[in-house]
C-alpha positions as CSV (number, residue, x, y, z in Angstrom):
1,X,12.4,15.2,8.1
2,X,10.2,12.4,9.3
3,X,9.8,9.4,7.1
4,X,6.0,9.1,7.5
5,X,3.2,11.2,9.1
6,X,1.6,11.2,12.4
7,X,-1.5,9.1,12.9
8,X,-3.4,13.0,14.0
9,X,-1.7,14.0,10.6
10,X,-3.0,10.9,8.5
11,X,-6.7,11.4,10.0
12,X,-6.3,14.8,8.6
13,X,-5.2,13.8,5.5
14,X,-8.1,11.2,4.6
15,X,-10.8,14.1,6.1
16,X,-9.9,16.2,3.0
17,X,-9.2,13.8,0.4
18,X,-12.8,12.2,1.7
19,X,-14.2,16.2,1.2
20,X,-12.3,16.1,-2.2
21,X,-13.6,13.0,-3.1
22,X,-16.9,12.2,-2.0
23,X,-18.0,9.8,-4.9
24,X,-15.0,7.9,-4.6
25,X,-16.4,4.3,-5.1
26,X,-14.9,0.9,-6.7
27,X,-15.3,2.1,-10.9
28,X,-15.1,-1.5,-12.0
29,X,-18.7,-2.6,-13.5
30,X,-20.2,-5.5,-11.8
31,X,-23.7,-7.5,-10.2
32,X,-22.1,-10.3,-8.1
33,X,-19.7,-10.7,-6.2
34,X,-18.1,-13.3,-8.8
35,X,-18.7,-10.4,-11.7
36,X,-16.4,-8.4,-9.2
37,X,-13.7,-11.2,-8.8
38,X,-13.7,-11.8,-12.5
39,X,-13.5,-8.4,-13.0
40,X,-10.5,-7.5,-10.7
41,X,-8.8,-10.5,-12.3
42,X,-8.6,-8.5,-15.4
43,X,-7.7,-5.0,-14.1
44,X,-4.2,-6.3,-13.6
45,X,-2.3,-4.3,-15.3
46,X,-5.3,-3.1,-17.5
47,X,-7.3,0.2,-16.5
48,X,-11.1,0.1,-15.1
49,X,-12.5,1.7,-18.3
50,X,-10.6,-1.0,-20.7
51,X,-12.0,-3.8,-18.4
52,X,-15.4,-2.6,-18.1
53,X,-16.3,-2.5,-22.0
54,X,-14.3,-6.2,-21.6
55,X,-17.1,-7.6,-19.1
56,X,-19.7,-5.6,-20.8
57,X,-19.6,-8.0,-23.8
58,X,-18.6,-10.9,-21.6
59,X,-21.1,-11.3,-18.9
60,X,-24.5,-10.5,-21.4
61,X,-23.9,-14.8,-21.5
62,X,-21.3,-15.5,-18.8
63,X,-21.8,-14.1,-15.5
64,X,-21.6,-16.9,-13.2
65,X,-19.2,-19.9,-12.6
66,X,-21.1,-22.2,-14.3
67,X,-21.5,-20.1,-17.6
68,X,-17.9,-19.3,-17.6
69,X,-17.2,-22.6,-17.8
70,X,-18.9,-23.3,-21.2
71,X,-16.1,-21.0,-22.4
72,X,-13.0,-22.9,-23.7
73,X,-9.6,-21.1,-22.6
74,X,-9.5,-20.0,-26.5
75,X,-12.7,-18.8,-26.3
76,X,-12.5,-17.0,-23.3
77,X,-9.0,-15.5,-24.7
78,X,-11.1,-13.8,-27.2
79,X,-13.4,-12.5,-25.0
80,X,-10.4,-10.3,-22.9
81,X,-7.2,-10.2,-25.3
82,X,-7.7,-6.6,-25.1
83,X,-7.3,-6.6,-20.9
84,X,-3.5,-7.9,-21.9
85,X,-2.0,-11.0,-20.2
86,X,-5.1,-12.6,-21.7
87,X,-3.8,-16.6,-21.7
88,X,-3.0,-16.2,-18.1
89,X,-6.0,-14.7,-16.9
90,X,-8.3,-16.9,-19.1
91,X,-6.8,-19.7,-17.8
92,X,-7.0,-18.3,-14.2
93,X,-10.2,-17.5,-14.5
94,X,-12.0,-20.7,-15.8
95,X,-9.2,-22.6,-12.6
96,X,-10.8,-20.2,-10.2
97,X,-14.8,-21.4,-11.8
98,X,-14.3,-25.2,-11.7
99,X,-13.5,-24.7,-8.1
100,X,-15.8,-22.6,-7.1
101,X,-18.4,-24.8,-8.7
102,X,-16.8,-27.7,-6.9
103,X,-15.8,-26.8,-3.8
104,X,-18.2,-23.5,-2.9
105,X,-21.4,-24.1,-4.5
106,X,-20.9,-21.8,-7.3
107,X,-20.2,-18.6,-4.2
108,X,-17.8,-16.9,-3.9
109,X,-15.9,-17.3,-0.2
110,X,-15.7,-14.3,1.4
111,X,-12.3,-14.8,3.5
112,X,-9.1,-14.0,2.5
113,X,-7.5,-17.1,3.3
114,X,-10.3,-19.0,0.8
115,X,-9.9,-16.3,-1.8
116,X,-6.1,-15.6,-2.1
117,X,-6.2,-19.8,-2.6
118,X,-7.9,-19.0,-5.6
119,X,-5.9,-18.9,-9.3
120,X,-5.1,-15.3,-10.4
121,X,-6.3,-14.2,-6.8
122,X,-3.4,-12.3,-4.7
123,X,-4.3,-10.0,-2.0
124,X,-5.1,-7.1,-3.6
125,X,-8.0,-8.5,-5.5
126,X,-9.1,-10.2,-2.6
127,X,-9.6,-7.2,-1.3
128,X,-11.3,-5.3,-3.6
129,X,-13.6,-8.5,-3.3
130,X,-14.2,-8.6,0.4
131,X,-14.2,-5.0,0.6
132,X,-17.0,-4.1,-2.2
133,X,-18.4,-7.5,-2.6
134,X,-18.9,-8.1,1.2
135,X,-18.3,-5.0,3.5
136,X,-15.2,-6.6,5.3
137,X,-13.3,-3.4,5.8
138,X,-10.0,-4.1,3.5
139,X,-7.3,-1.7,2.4
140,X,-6.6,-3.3,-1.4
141,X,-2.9,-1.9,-2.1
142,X,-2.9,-1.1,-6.0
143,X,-0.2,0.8,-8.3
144,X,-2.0,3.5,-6.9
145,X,-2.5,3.4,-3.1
146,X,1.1,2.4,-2.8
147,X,2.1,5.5,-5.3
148,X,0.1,7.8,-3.0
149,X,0.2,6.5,0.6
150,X,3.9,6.5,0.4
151,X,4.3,9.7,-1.8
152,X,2.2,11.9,1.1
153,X,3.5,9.7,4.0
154,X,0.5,7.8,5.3
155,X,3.3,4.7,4.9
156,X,6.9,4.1,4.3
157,X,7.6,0.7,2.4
158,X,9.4,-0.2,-0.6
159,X,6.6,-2.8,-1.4
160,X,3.1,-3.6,-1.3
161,X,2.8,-6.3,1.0
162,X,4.6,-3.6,4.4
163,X,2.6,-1.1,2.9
164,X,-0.6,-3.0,3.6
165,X,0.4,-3.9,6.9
166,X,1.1,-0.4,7.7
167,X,-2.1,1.3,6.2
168,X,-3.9,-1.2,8.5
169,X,-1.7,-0.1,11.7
170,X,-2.0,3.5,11.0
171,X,-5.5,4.1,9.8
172,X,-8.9,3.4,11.7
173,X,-10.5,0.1,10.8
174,X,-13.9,1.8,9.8
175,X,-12.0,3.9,7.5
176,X,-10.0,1.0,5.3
177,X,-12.3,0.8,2.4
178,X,-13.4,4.3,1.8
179,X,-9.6,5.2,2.4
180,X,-9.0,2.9,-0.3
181,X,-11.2,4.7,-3.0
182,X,-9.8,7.7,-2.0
183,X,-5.9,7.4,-2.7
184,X,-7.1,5.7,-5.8
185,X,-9.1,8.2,-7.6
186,X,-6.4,11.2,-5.8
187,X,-3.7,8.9,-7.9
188,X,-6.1,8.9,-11.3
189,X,-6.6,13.0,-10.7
190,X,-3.9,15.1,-8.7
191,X,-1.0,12.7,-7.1
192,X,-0.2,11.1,-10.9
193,X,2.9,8.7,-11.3
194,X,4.9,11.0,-13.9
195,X,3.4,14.6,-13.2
196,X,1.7,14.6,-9.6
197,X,-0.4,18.0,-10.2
198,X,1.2,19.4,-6.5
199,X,0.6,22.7,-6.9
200,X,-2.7,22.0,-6.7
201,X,-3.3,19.1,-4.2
202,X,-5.8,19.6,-1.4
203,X,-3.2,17.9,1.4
204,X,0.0,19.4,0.0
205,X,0.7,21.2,3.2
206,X,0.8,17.3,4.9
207,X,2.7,15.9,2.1
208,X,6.2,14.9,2.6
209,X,7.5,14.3,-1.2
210,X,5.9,18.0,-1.6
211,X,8.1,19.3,1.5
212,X,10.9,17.8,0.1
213,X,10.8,17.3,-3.5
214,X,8.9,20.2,-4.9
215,X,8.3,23.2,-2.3
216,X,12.4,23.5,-1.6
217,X,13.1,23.5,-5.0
């Protein structure tokens, strides 16, 4: 059996789960594009809805870099212990607002060389940033896209980094970012980590762990 699809095959694929799907969006709150950045910063390992009550409270007096910074690390910390990893990403997140006071006039850059520089900033938030934020088509490689994408076949890597690199090779550059909602909210509703609801999965007839795993069983 093939290791991953054909390119004819993944077009396919993203046609139904984009029919499946059509409200597939970004489901973390924000009003900026630094309201964005904070908030991906927190979705590590946290879920969308946990985040989103999080920033609700947090940016009614601290949406921009400069108002962030009246936080202390201790303060912030309050503010997102429930997001988990909160002494990290407080400190992350107040590092990432000195700079971009200093060094960006308070903006967020909009590369990914400027924003992966940033603390608490790896690729996949930067772009979930430069995808939503600032329409640069982006393929962000969560828990989820890599589940998925590898699961059906779009991609064959043991990691996110090749998996990226692949989904960019093998899918159309005006399809990145909607293609990136997509294989998320398929991963929150049908192709789940523990029990993937196959039976009942729009592209099961393309998917490879279904030809293999489940339909020969």
């Amino acid at each position: 059996m093939s290791k991953h699809l054909k390119i004819s095959e993944i077009s396919n694929v993203l046609d139904i789960l984009e029919e499946t799907f059509p409200d597939a969006k970004a489901e973390l709150n924000y009003s900026s594009p630094f309201e964005l950045l904070v908030a991906t910063i927190l979705s590590a390992q946290c879920t969308d809805v946990r985040v989103n009550l999080t920033t609700a409270e947090l940016f009614k007096e601290h949406n921009t870099p400069e108002k962030m910074l009246e936080l202390s690390e201790e303060q912030l910390g309050k503010f997102i212990k429930s997001c988990g990893f909160y002494n990290t990403k407080s400190k992350n997140i107040l590092l990432t607002s000195k700079i971009l006071v200093e060094e960006y006039n308070s903006k967020v850059p909009n590369t990914m060389k400027e924003l992966v520089q940033l603390p608490g900033v790896g690729r996949k938030t930067a772009n979930v940033v430069l995808s939503n934020a600032f329409n640069v088509p982006s393929i962000a490689v969560d828990t989820h896209v890599f589940r998925v994408s590898n699961r059906i076949g779009i991609a064959n890597a043991t990691d996110v980094k090749e998996t990226e690199r692949q989904l960019r090779r093998r899918i159309d550059k005006d399809r990145w970012s909607k293609s990136h909602h997509v294989l998320i909210f398929h991963g929150r509703r049908i192709c789940k980590a523990r029990k993937p609801l196959c039976s009942s999965c729009p592209v099961n007839s393309y998917c490879l762990y279904y030809k293999k795993e489940v339909k020969n069983v």
